[in-house]
C-alpha positions as CSV (number, residue, x, y, z in Angstrom):
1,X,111.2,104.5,82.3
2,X,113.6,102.5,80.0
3,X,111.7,99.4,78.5
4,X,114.8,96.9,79.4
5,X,116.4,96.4,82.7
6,X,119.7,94.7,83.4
7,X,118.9,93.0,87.3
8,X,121.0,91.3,89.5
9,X,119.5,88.9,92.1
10,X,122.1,88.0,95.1
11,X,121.4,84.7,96.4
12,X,123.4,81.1,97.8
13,X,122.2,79.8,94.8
14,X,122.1,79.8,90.8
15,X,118.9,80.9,89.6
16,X,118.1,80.2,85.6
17,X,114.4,80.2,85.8
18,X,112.6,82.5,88.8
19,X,109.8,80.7,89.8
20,X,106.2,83.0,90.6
21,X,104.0,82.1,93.4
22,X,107.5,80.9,95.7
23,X,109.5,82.9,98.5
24,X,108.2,84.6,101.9
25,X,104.9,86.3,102.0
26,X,106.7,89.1,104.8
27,X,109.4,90.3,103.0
28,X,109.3,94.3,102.3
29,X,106.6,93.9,99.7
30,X,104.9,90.3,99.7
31,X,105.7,87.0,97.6
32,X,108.3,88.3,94.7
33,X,111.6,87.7,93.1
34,X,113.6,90.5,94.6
35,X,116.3,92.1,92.3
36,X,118.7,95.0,92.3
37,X,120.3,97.2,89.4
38,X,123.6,97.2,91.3
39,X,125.3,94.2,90.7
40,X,128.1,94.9,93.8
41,X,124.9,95.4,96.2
42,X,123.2,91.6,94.9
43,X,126.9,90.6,95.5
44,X,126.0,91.9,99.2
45,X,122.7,89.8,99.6
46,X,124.3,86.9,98.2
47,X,126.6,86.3,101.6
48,X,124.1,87.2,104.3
49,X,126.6,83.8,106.0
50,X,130.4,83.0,105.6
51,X,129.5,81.3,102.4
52,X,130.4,81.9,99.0
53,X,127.1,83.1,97.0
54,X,125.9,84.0,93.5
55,X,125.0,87.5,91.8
56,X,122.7,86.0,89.0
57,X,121.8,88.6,86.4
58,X,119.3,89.0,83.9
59,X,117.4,91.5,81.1
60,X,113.8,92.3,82.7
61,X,111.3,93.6,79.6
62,X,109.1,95.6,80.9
63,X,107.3,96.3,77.8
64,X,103.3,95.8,79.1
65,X,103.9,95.6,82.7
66,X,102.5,98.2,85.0
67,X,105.8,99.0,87.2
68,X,105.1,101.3,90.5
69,X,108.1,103.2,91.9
70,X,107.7,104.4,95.6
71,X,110.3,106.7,95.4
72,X,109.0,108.5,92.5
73,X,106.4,111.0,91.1
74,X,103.2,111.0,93.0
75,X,104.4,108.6,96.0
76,X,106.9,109.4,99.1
77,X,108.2,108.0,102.0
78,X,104.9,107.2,104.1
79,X,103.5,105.2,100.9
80,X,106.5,103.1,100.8
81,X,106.2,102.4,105.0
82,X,102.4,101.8,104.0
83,X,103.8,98.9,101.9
84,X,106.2,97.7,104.1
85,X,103.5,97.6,107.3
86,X,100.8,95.4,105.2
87,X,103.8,92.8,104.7
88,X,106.5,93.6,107.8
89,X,106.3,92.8,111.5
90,X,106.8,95.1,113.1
91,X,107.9,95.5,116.5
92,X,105.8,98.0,118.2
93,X,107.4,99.3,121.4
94,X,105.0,102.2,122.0
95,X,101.7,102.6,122.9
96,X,101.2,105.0,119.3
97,X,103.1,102.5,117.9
98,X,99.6,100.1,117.3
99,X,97.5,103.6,116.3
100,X,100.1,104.3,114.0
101,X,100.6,101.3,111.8
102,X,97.1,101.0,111.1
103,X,96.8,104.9,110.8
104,X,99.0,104.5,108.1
105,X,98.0,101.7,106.3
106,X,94.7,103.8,106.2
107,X,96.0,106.7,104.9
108,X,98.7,106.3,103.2
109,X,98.5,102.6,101.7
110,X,98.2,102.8,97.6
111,X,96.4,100.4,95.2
112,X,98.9,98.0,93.9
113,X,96.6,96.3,92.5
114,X,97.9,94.9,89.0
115,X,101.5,96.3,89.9
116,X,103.5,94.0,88.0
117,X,107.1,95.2,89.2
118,X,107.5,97.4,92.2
119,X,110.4,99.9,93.1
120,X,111.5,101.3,96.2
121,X,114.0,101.1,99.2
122,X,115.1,98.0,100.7
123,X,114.6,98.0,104.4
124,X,117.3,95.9,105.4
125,X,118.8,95.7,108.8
126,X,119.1,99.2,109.6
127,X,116.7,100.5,107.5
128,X,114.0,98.6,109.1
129,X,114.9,99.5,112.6
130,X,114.6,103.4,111.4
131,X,110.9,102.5,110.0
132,X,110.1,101.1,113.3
133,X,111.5,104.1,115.4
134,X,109.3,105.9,113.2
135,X,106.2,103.8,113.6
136,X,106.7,104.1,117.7
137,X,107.2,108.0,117.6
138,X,110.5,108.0,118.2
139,X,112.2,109.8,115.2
140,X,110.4,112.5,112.9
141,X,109.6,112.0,109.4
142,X,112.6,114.2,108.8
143,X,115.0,111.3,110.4
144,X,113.3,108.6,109.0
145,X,113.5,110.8,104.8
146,X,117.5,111.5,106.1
147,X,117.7,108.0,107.4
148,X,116.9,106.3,103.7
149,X,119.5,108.0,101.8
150,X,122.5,106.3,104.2
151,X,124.7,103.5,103.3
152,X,123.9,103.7,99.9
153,X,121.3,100.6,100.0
154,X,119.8,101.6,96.9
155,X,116.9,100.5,95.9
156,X,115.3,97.0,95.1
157,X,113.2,96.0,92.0
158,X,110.9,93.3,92.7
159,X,108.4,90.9,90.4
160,X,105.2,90.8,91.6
161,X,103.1,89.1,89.1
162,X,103.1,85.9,86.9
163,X,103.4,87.9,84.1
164,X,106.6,90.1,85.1
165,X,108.2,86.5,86.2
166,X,107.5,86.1,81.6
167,X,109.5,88.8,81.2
168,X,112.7,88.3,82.8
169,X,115.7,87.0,80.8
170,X,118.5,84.8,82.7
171,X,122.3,86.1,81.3
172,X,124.6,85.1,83.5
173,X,126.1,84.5,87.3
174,X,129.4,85.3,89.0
175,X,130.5,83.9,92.6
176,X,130.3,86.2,95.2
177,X,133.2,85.7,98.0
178,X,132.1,86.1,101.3
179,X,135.7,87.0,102.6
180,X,135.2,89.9,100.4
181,X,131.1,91.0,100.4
182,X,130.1,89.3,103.8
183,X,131.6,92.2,105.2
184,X,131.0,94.4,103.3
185,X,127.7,94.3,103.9
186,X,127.8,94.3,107.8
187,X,130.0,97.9,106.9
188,X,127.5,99.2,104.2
189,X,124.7,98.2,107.8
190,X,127.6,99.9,110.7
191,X,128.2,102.9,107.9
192,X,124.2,103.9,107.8
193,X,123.7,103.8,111.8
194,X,127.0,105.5,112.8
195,X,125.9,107.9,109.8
196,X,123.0,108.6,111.5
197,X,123.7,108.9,115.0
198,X,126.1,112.0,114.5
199,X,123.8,113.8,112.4
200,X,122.7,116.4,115.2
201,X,119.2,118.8,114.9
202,X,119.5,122.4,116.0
203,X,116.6,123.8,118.3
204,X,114.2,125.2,114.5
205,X,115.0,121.6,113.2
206,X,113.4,120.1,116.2
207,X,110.1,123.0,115.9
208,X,109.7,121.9,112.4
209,X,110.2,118.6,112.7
210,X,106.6,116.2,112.2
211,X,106.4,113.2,114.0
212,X,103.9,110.0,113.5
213,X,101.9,111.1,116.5
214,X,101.5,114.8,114.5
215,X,100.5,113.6,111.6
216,X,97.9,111.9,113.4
217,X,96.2,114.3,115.7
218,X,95.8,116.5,112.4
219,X,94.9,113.5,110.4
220,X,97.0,114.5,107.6
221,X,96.5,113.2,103.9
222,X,99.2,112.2,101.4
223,X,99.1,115.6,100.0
224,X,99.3,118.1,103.4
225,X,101.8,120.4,102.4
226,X,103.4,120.3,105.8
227,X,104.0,116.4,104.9
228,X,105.5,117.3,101.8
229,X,107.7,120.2,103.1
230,X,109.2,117.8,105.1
231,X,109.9,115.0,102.6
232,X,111.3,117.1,99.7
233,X,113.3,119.7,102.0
């Protein structure tokens, strides 16, 4: 991984100096300064209201720091949802639904213990409600794979620990417009669920497709190959 970062943090405000230790313990992975590497997308998060916002952006040095990506090398999709249930509320609809988070956090949950920087999907809006419909059993862990890649979210670097929040470098801002980038947002959230609804499973699809509920009943492990067919086909 390349020892610099250039970041961009969208937000309603001008932020020099990220604090550690402030924000909301339930957002997608726990108390952090949330980032992107796509300054258009922190653009995005900066008008989540009809007010003009900021896309701060900075150098993060992660010389030192122990950085865990989600989406990469020996993690996939359920590890990332195993992060995203131990912080997340969820709203479980189903009566797998309960079963399954903890099922999953069980299974599937890794040790991010002394992660300094974490990277992964953003569940937002959208996203989040495909994790749930996973969760309650009612889309496959081929939807939920497919589901990820729509929109274009990207993904989201966050700062986890006091010493990542040493390491990151304020450059510069620009104003976001919210006539432009609040709605662009709501179309990047419309683009990813009419995506998804028209993609349409023939009948083998649906036979090979694994559901929460399978994985389950065979109490599969991180590394079942029928897990892992799924996520990389």
């Amino acid at each position: 991984m390349k020892q610099d970062l250039i970041l961009y943090h969208g937000s309603q405000q001008i932020i020099e100096v990220p604090k550690f230790g402030v924000g909301k313990t339930y957002n997608d992975y726990g108390q952090g300064f949330y980032c992107t590497e796509n300054m258009e997308l922190a653009k995005e998060w900066a008008c989540p209201v009809k007010n003009d916002g900021y896309s701060n952006k900075y150098i993060m040095h992660l010389d030192g720091l122990n950085v865990m990506h989600l989406t990469k090398g020996e993690f996939n999709i359920l590890n990332w949802l195993a992060v995203l249930l131990a912080h997340r509320k969820f709203d479980i609809t189903s009566s797998v639904g309960s079963s399954a988070r903890e099922f999953i956090l069980s299974r599937f949950m890794p040790d991010t213990t002394g992660v300094d920087v974490m990277i992964g999907y953003r569940a937002d809006d959208s996203y989040f409600s495909f994790a749930e419909d996973f969760v309650n059993n009612t889309i496959s862990l081929r939807d939920l794979n497919v589901a990820m890649q729509l929109g274009t979210l990207g993904e989201q670097v966050v700062l986890l620990s006091e010493r990542a929040f040493g390491q990151i470098e304020f450059v510069e801002y620009e104003v976001a417009d919210h006539r432009k980038y609040y709605y662009k947002r709501a179309e990047r959230d419309q683009t990813a669920r009419s995506t998804y609804a028209s993609q349409k499973k023939n009948l083998q699809q649906l036979m090979d497709d694994v559901f929460v509920l399978d994985i389950m009943r065979e109490d599969m492990k991180h590394d079942d190959p029928r897990l892992q067919s799924v996520i990389s086909g």
